[in-house]
C-alpha positions as CSV (number, residue, x, y, z in Angstrom):
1,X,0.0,0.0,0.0
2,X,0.9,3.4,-0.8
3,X,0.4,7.1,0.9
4,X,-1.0,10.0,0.0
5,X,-1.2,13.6,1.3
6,X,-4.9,15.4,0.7
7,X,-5.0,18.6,-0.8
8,X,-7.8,20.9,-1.5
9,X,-6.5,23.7,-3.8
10,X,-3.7,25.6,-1.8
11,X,-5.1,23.9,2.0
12,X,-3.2,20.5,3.1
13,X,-5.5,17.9,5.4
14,X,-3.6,18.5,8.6
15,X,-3.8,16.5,12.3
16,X,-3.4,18.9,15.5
17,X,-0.7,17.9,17.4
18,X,1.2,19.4,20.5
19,X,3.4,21.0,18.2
20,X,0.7,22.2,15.9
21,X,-0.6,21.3,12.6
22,X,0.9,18.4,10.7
23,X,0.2,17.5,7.2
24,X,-1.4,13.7,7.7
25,X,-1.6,11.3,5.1
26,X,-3.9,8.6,4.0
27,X,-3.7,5.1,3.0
28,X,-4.3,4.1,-1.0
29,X,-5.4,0.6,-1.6
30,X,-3.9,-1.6,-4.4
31,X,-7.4,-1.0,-5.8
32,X,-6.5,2.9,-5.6
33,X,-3.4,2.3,-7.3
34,X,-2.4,2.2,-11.3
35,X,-0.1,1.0,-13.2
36,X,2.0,1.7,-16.3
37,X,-0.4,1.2,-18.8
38,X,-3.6,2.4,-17.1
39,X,-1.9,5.3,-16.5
40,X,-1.0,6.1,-19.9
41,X,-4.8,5.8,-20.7
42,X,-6.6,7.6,-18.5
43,X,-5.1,10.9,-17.1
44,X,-5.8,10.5,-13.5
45,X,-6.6,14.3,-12.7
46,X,-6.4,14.6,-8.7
47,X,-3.3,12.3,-8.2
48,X,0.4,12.9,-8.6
49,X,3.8,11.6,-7.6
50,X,5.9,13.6,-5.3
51,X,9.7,13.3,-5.8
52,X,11.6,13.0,-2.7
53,X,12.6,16.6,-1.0
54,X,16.3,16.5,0.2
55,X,16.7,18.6,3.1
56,X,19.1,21.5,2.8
57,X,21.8,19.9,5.0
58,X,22.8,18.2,1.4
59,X,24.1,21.7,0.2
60,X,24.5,24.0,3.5
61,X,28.1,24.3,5.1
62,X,28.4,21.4,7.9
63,X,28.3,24.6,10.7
64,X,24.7,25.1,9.6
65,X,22.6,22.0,9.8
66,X,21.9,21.7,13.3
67,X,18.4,21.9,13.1
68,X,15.3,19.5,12.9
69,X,14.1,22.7,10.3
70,X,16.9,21.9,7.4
71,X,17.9,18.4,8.0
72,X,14.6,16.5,7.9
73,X,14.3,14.8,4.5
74,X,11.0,14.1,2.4
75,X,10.2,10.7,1.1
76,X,8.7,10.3,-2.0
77,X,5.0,9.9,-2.0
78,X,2.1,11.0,-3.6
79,X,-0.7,14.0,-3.3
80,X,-4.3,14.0,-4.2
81,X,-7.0,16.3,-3.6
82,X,-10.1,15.9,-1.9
83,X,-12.6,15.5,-5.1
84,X,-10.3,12.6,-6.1
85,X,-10.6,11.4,-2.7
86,X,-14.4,11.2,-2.5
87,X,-14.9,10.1,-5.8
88,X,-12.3,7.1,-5.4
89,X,-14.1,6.0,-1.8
90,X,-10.7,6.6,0.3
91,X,-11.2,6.5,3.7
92,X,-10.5,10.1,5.1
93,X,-10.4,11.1,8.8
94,X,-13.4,12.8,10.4
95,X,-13.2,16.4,8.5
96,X,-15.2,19.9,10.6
97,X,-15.5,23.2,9.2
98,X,-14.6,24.6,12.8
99,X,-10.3,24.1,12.9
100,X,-11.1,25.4,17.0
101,X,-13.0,22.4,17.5
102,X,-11.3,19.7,15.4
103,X,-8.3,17.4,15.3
104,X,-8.1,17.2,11.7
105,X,-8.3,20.2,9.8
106,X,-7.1,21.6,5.7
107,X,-4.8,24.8,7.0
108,X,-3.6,26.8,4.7
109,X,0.4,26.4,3.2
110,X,1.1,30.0,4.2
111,X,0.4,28.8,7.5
112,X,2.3,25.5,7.7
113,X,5.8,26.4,6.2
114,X,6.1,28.7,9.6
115,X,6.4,25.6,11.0
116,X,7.3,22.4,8.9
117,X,10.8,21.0,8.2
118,X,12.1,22.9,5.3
119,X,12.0,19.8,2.8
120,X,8.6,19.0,3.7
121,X,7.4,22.5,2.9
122,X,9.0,21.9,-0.8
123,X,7.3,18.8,-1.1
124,X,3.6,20.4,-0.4
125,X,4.9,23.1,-2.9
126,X,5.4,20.3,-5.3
127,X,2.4,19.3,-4.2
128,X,0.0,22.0,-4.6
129,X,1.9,23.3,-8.3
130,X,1.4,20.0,-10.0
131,X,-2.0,19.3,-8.8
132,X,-2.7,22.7,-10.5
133,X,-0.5,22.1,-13.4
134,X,-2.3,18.7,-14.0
135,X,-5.8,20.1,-13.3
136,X,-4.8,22.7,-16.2
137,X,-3.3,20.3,-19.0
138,X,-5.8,18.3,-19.9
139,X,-5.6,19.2,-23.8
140,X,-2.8,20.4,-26.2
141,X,-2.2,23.6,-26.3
142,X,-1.1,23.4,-30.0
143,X,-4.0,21.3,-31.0
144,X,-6.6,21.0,-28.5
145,X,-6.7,17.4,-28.6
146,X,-7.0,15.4,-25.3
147,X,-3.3,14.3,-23.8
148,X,-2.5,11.1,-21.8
149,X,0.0,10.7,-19.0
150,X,3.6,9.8,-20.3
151,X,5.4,6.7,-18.3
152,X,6.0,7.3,-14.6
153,X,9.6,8.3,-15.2
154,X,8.4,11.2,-17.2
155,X,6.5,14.1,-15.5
156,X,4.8,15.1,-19.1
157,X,1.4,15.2,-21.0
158,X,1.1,13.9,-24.4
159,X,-0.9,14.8,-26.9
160,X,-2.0,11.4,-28.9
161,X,-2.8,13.7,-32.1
162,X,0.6,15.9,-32.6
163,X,2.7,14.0,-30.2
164,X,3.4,17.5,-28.0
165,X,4.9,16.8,-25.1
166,X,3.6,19.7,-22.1
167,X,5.9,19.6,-18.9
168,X,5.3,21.0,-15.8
169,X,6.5,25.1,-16.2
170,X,8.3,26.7,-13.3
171,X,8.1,30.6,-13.4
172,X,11.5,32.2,-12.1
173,X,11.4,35.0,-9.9
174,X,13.8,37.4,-8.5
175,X,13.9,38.8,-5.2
176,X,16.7,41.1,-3.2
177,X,17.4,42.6,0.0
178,X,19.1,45.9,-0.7
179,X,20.7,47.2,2.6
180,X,22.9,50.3,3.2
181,X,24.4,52.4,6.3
182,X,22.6,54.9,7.5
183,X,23.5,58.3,6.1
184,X,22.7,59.9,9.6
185,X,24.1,56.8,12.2
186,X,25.7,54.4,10.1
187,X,23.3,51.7,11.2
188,X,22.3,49.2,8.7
189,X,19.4,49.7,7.0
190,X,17.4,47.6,4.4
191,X,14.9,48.8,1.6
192,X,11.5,47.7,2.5
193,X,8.4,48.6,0.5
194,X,4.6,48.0,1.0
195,X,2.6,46.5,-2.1
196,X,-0.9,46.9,-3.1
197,X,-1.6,43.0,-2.9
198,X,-0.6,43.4,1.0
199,X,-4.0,45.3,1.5
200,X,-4.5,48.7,3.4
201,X,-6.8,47.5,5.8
202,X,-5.0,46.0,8.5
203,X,-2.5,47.6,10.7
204,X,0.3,47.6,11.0
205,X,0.8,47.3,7.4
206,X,3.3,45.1,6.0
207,X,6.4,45.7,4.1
208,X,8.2,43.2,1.7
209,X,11.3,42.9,-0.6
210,X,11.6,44.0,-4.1
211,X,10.8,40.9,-6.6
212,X,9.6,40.5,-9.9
213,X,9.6,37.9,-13.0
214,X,12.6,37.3,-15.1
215,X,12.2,38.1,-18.4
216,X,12.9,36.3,-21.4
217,X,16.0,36.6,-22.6
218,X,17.8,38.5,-19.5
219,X,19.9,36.7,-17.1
220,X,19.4,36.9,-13.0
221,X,21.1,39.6,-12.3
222,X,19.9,41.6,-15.4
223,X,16.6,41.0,-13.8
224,X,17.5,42.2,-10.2
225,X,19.0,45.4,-11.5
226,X,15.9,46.2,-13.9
227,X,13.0,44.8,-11.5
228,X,14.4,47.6,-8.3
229,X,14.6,50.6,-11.0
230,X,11.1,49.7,-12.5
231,X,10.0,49.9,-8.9
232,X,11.8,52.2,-6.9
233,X,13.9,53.8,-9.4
234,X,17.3,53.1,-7.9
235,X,21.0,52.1,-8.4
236,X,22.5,48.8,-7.1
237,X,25.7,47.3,-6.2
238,X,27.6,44.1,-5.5
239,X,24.6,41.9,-6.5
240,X,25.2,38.2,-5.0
241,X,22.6,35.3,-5.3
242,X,21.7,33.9,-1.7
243,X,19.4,30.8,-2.0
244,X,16.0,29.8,-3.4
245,X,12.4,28.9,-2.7
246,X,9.8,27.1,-4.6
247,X,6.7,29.0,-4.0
248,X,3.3,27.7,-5.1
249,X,2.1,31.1,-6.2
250,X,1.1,30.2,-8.6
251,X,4.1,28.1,-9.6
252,X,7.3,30.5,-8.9
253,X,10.8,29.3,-8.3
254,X,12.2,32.2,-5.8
255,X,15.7,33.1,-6.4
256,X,16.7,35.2,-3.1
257,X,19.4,37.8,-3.9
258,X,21.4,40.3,-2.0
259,X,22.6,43.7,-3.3
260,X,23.8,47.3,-2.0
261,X,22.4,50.6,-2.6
262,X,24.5,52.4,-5.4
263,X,23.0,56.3,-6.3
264,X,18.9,57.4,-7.1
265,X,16.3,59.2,-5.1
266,X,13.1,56.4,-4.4
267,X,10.6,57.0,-6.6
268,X,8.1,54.0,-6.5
269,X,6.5,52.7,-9.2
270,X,2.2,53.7,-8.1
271,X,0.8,50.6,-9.7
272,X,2.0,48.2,-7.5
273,X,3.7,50.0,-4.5
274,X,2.5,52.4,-2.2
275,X,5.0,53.0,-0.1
276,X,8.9,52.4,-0.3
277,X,11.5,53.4,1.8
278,X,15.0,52.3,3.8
279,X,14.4,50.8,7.7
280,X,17.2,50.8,10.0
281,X,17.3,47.1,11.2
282,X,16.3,48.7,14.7
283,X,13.3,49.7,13.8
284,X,11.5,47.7,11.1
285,X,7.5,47.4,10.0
286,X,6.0,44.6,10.3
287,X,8.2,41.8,7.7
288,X,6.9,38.7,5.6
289,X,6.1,35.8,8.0
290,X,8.9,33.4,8.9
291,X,9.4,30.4,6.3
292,X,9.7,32.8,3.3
293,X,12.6,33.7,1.8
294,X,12.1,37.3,2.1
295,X,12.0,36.7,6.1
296,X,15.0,34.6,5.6
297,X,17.1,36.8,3.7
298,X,15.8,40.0,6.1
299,X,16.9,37.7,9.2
300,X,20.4,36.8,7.5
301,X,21.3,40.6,7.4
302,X,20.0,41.5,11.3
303,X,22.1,38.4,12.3
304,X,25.2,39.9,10.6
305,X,24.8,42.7,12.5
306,X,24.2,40.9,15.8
307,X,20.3,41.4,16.0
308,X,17.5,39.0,15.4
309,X,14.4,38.9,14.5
């Protein structure tokens, strides 16, 4: 028997423990299960494989992976949502609306990665972009005909008309933590700036990184340097690439750079920001929530400087 994790669009089916939520899984019967050929028949919308997620421990310095958080690993497995679920009689826990008054519960991913190992996070990431990938690739985009599964070592559809092979696509995105002193104290300070999707409502409002899509035909950096002028119409220095994230929305692969204030005046670009600025590290608004790379790469430069977040 194999096992599966339940999604329902960008929720996981979580069990409360003392430590909090914790993605569950079920158990898939040999009658739940396909094989080769049956596979390449029918597209099974509402099931995927899930690739093992090596925890970052396999490319961090030794010094660095002393914690639960980066050297967990993530077994392969497999995902399915809740239609597929219901439709395919698998035995699911007891399911309330009220998460106050429940053991089992779908929470949200935004609120899980605060909390999960680092490699299971990627793996629900995984999850949740080729449930959606799947969900939308269902025909050929070149022909419109219907496409089948390719074999289980292939993540692919396949139209049976044009032979079009469609693969999972990954959207690359570039995000940077642009820090300078202080003109007045010399403190380190870092360029923060509230976006429109953040919402005016709730206070105190929050403030995020620069980021933005890479383009076609530019490389990383290219990207970096264009993305902060488009949006707050300054210079940069010393651009270095930091780490990534796979981010599920909708299917981005962050790529987390640092770089240092060069020459412009802030003027930000009114259709997506509101507000930008520099923070001494002192003194900051309120910051993405921890488990993103923006938090991360904030919390790398406040622990240079001996602070924390």
């Amino acid at each position: 028997m194999s096992s599966a994790f339940i999604l329902n669009d960008e929720t996981v089916l979580c069990r409360q423990t003392l430590d909090g939520w914790w993605p569950l899984q079920v158990q898939l019967s040999e009658f739940n299960t396909v094989d080769d050929n049956e596979c390449r028949q029918a597209y099974q919308v509402g099931r995927v494989e899930l690739l093992e997620s090596l925890a970052p421990n396999h490319w961090m310095s030794d010094g660095c992976a002393d914690s639960d958080v980066i050297s967990a690993s993530a077994p392969a497995t497999s995902a399915i949502t809740y239609d597929y679920a219901v439709t395919n009689d698998i035995a699911l826990p007891i399911i309330t609306d009220s998460i106050s008054n429940s053991s089992n519960a779908f929470i949200t991913y935004r609120q899980l990665i605060t909390q999960l190992p680092v490699a299971l996070s990627a793996q629900l990431s995984q999850a949740i972009q080729l449930l959606r990938w799947q969900a939308d690739t269902q025909f050929c985009s070149r022909c419109s005909a219907p496409v089948t599964a390719a074999k289980r070592d292939e993540r692919a559809m396949v139209c049976q008309v044009c032979q079009l092979r469609q693969y999972p696509r990954v959207q690359p995105c570039v995000i940077t933590a642009i820090t300078r002193p202080n003109p007045q104290t010399g403190e380190m300070q870092i360029l923060l700036a509230h976006h429109h999707r953040y919402g005016q409502q709730s206070l105190p409002l929050q403030y995020g990184l620069i980021a933005g899509f890479v383009e076609v035909g530019e490389s990383l950096e290219h990207a970096v340097v264009r993305e902060v002028a488009e949006a707050v119409n300054i210079s940069l220095t010393d651009i270095r690439y930091v780490s990534s994230q796979p981010w599920p929305f909708p299917s981005n692969l962050m790529l987390g750079f640092r770089a240092c204030y060069s020459s412009g005046d802030i003027v930000v670009q009114e259709d997506e920001l509101s507000h930008a600025d520099f923070f001494d590290l002192s003194n900051l608004p309120k910051i993405p929530f921890k488990g993103s790379i923006a938090y991360e790469l904030i919390a790398q430069i406040a622990h240079e400087q001996g602070m924390s977040l």
